[in-house]
C-alpha positions in Angstrom: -23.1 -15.0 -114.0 -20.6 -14.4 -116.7 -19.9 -11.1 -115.9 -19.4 -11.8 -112.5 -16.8 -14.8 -113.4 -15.0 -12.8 -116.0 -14.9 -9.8 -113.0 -13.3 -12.8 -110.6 -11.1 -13.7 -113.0 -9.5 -10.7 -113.7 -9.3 -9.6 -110.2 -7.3 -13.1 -109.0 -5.0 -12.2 -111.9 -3.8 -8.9 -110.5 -2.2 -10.6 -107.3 -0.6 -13.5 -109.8 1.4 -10.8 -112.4 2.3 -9.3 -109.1 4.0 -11.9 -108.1 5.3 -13.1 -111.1 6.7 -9.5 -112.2 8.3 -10.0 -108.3 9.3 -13.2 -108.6 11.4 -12.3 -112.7 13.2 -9.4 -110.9 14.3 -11.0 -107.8 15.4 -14.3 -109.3 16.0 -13.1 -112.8 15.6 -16.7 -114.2 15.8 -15.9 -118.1 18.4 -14.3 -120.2 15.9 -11.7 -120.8 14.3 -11.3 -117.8 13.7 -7.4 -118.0 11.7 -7.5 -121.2 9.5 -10.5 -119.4 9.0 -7.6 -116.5 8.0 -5.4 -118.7 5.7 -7.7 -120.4 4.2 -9.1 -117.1 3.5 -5.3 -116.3 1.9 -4.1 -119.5 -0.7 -7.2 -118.5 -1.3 -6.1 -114.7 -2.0 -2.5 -116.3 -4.2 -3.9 -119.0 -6.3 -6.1 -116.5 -6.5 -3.6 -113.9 -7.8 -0.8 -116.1 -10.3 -3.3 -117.3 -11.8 -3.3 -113.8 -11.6 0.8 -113.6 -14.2 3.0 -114.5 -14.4 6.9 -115.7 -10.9 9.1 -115.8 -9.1 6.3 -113.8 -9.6 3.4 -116.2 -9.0 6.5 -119.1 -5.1 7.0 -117.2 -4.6 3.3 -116.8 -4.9 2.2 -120.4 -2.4 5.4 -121.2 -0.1 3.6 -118.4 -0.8 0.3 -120.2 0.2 1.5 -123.7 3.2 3.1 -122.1 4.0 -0.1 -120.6 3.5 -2.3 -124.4 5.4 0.2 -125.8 8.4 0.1 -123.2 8.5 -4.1 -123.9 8.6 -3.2 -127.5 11.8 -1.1 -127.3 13.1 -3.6 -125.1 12.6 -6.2 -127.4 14.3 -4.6 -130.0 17.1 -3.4 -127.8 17.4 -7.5 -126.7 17.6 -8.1 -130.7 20.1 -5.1 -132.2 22.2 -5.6 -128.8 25.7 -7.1 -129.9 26.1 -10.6 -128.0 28.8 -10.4 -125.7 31.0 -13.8 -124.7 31.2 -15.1 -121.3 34.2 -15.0 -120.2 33.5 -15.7 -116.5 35.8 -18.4 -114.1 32.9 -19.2 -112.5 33.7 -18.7 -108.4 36.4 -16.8 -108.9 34.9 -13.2 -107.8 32.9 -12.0 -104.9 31.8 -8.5 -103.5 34.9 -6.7 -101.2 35.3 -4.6 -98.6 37.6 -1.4 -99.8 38.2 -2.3 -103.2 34.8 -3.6 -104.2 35.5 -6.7 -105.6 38.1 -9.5 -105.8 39.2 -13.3 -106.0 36.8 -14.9 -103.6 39.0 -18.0 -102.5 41.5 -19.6 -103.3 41.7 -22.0 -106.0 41.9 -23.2 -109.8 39.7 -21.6 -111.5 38.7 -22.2 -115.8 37.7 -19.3 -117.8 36.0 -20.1 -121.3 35.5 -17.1 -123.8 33.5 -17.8 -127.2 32.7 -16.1 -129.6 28.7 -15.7 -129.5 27.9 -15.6 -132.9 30.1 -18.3 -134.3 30.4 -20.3 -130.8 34.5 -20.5 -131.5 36.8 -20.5 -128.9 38.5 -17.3 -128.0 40.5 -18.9 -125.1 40.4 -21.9 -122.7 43.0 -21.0 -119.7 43.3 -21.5 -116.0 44.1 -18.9 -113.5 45.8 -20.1 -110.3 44.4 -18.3 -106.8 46.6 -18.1 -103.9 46.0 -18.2 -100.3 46.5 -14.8 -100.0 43.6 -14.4 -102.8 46.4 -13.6 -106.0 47.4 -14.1 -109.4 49.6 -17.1 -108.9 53.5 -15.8 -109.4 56.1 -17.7 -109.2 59.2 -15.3 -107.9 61.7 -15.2 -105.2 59.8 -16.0 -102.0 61.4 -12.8 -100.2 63.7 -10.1 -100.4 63.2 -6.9 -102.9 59.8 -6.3 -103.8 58.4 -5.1 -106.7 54.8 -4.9 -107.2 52.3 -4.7 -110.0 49.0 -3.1 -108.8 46.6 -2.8 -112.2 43.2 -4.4 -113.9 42.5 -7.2 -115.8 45.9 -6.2 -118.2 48.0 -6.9 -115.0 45.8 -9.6 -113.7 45.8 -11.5 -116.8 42.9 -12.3 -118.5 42.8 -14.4 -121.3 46.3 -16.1 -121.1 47.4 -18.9 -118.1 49.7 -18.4 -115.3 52.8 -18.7 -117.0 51.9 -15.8 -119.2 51.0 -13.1 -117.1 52.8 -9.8 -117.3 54.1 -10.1 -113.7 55.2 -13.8 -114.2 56.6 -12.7 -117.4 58.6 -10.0 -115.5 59.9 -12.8 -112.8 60.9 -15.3 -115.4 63.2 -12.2 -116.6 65.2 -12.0 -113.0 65.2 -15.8 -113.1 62.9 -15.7 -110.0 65.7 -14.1 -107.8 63.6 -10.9 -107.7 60.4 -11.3 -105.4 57.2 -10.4 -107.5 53.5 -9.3 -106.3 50.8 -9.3 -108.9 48.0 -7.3 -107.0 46.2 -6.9 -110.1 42.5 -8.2 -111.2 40.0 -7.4 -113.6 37.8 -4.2 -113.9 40.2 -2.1 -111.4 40.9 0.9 -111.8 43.5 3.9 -110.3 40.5 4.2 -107.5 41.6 0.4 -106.6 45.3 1.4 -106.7 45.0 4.9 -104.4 42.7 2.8 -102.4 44.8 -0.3 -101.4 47.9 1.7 -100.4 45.7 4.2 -98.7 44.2 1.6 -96.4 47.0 -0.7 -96.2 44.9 -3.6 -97.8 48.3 -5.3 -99.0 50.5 -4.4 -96.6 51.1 -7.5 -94.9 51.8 -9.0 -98.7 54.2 -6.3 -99.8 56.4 -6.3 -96.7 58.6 -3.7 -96.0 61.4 -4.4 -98.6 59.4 -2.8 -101.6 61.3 -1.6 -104.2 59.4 -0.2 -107.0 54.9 -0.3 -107.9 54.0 -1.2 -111.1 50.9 0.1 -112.1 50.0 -0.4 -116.3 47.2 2.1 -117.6 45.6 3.5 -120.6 43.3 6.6 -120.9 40.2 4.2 -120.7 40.9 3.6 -117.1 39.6 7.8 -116.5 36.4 5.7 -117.5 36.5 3.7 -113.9 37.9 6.9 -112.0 34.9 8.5 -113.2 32.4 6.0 -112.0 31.0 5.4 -115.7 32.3 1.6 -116.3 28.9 -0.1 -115.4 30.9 -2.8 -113.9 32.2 0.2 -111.3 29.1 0.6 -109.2 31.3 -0.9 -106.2 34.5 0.8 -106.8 36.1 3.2 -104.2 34.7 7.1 -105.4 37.2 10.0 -105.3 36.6 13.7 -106.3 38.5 16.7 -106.2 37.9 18.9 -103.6 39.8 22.1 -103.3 42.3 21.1 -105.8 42.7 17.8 -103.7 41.7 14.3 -104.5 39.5 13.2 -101.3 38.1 9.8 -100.8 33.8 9.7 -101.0 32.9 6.3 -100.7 32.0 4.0 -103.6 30.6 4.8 -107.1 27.3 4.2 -105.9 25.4 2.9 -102.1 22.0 3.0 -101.3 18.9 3.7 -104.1 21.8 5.0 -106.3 23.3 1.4 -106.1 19.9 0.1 -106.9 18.6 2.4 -109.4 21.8 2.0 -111.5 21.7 -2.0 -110.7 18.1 -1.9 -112.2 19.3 0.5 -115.1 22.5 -2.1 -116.1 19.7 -4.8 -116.3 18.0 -3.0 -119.1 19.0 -3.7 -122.8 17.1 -0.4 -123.8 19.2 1.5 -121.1 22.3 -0.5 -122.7 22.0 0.1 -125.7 20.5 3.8 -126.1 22.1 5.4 -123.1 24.8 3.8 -121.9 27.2 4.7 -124.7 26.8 8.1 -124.1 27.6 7.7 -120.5 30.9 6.6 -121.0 31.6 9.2 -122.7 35.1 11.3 -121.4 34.8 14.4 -120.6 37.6 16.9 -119.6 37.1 16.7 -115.8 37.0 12.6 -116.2 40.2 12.9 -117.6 41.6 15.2 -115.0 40.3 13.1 -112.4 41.9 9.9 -113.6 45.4 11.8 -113.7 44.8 13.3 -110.6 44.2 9.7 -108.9 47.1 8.5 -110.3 49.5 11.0 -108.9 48.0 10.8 -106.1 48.6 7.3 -105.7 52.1 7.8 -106.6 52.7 10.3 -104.2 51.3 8.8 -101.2 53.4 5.2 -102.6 56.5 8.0 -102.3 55.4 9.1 -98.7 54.3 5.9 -97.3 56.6 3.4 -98.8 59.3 5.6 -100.3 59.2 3.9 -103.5 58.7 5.5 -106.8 55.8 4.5 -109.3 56.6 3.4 -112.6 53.1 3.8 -115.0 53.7 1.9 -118.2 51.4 3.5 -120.5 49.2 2.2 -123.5 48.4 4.6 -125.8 44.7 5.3 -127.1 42.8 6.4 -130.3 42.6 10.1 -130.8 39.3 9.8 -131.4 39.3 7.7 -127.9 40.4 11.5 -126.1 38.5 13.4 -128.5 36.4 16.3 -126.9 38.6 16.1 -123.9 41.5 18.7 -124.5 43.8 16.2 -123.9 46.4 13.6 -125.9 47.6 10.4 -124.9 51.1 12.8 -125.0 49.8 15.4 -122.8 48.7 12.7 -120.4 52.0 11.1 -119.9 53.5 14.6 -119.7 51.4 15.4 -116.7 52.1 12.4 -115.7 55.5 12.8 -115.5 55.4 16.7 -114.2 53.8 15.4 -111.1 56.2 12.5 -110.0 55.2 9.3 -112.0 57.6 7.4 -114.0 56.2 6.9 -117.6 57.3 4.3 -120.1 55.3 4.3 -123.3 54.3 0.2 -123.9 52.0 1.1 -126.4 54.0 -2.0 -129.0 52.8 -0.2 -131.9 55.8 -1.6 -134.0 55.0 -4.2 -133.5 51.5 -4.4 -134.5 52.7 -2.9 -137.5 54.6 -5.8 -137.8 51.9 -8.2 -137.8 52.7 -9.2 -133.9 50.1 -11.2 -131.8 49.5 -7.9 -129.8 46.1 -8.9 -128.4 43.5 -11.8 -127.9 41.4 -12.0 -130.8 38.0 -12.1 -130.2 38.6 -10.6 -126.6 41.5 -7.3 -126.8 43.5 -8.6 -123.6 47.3 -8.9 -124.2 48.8 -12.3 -125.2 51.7 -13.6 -123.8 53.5 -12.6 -126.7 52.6 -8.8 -125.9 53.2 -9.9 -122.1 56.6 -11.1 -122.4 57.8 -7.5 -124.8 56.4 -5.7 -122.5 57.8 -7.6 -119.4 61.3 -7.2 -121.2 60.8 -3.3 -121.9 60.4 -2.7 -118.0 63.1 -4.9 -116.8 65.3 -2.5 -119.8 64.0 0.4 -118.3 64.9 -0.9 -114.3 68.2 -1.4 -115.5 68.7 1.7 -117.3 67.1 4.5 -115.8 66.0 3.5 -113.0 69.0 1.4 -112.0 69.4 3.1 -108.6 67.2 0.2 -107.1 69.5 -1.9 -108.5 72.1 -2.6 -105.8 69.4 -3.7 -103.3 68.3 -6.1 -106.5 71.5 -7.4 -106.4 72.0 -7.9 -102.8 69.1 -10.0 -103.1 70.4 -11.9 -105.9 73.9 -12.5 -103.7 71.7 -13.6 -101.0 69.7 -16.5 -102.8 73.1 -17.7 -104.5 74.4 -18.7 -100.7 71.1 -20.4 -99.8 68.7 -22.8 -101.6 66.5 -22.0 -104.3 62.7 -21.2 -103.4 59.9 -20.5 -105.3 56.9 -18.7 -104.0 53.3 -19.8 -105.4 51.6 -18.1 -102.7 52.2 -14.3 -102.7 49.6 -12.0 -102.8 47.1 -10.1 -99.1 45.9 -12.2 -96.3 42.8 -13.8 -97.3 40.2 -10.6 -96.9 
């Protein structure tokens, strides 16, 4: 009879870890829900080959020790994992067509970053979402465009309304220049090629553009490449007979889910995932060659020129490549792209709030000197789009003053 219970027992307990392993992945209810997967499996393997008999039962308990060992890496990759802080505006993203992801609706929207160790603040800000789903900037309602395309740099993380580089850059013309800021955060140059490809701003941007922004560093060959694990929904491009052709995004179908799965993983995290992101020389190739390519077609299509501000990197960041942060504004620069180096390093010699502490994002104060170096630069070198500047400038003298805190796409 006890036999026979215990043999009950343990056969009702294989549909119940079933459904509880099930139930952990689809909902994902705990912080840790992979290593309680894990777990839940190493049971169902044990209880199972409890039941077998002969070479089966043998393979099942090797299965079962594989499976206890897996949750005990997992474990351990859950405890040596650094913490990272939320920094989330909760509402304020959603999957998107083309691009991948973007503002979801329009709206106020609070971001809190702390520090998970010491539960400090790193910042408390607001980021204002238009109608047309952007960056709130205040600028001349119409006339001259220029436009800022660009990731969470451009966007603005970290800092309010008022201190974003684009706002920053408006506040210089006295909001007599019309200013887009199609930035947001975790875009890449696949977002940038992409949106003036497809025309996904075009209705925004008008057809009075006079310049595109777009701010970069060599991390972003990371996102061309696919390797960012927040770039599973990016737009894809590889080069194809010496040409950049469009393929999609990073990943659809069981790649999407496999690396979705992976990402979820603190042992995949921690052990392998470093090594992913890794540059190699084609990444960095590729990442140049998205950029010019952007900056060609922004020539073509809206006969404007590009002007890429450029962070400098670590040489240790590029090492292994066979390139420099010099040699990637150079080809830069050989292929059509204005480059301005923003890098600031002066003044972080200085002592100068450069970036967030706690976070890396640019303050205001980095913001505002960088703001004021490419509104130097329009006005030196590049003062030939000047005059239409002006013209706009004359223009909103003779009529009443207008701000716009709506610019930005059609709600998409």
């Amino acid at each position: 009879m006890g036999q026979w219970l215990s043999f009950t027992l343990r056969l009702a307990a294989i549909p119940l870890l079933l459904g509880a392993a099930a139930f952990i992945e689809l909902k994902q209810p705990l912080p840790y829900f992979r290593l309680f997967t894990f777990t839940v499996v190493f049971f169902l393997l044990a209880d199972i080959a409890s039941l077998a008999r002969g070479k089966s039962r043998d393979f099942l308990l090797v299965l079962a020790s594989l499976a206890f060992g897996i949750s005990l890496i997992e474990a351990g990759a859950n405890f040596w994992e650094p913490r990272k802080a939320d920094a989330a505006a909760p509402g304020a993203i959603g999957p998107k067509p083309i691009v991948g992801w973007g503002p979801d609706h329009a709206g106020r929207f609070h971001a809190l970053k702390k520090d998970p160790k010491t539960g400090a603040e790193v910042y408390s800000v607001d980021y204002t979402i238009d109608q047309n789903l952007l960056r709130q900037t205040r600028s001349c309602e119409s006339g001259p465009t220029i436009v800022f395309f660009g990731c969470s740099y451009t966007f603005g993380d970290g800092v309010n309304d008022a201190d974003t580089l684009p706002q920053q850059f408006a506040d210089l013309f006295d909001h007599k220049q019309r200013v887009l800021n199609l930035g947001f955060s975790g875009y890449g140059p696949q977002q940038f090629l992409r949106e003036i490809e497809t025309g996904y701003f075009d209705s925004v941007i008008g057809a009075q553009s006079t310049v595109f922004v777009f701010l970069t560093a060599a991390w972003h060959a990371e996102r061309t490449a696919c390797k960012s694990y927040w770039t599973a929904l990016a737009p894809r491009y590889a080069l194809e007979n010496d040409q950049v052709m469009f393929k999609g995004a990073c990943n659809e179908g069981m790649s999407l889910k496999l690396r979705q799965w992976l990402e979820n993983a603190a042992t995949y995290r921690v052990a392998i995932e470093p090594f992913r992101h890794k540059l190699t020389r084609d990444d960095v190739e590729l990442y140049i060659r998205v950029l010019l390519a952007a900056a060609n077609l922004a020539k073509e299509k809206y006969g404007v020129a590009t002007l890429i501000p450029y962070i400098q990197v670590s040489d240790d960041y590029l090492q292994g490549t066979g390139f420099s942060n010099e040699t990637i504004m150079r080809r830069l620069r050989e292929g059509g792209a204005i480059v301005l180096d923003v890098s600031l390093k002066k003044e972080q010699v200085e002592g100068a709030p450069i970036s967030i502490v706690g976070d890396g994002h640019p303050t205001g104060f980095a913001n505002r000197a960088r703001a004021i170096m490419l509104k130097t630069y329009i006005e030196g070198p590049m003062s030939h789009i000047l005059p239409s500047l002006r013209k706009a400038e004359a223009s909103q003298k003779s009529a009443p003053r207008t701000f716009s805190s709506e610019t930005g796409p059609g709600s998409r």
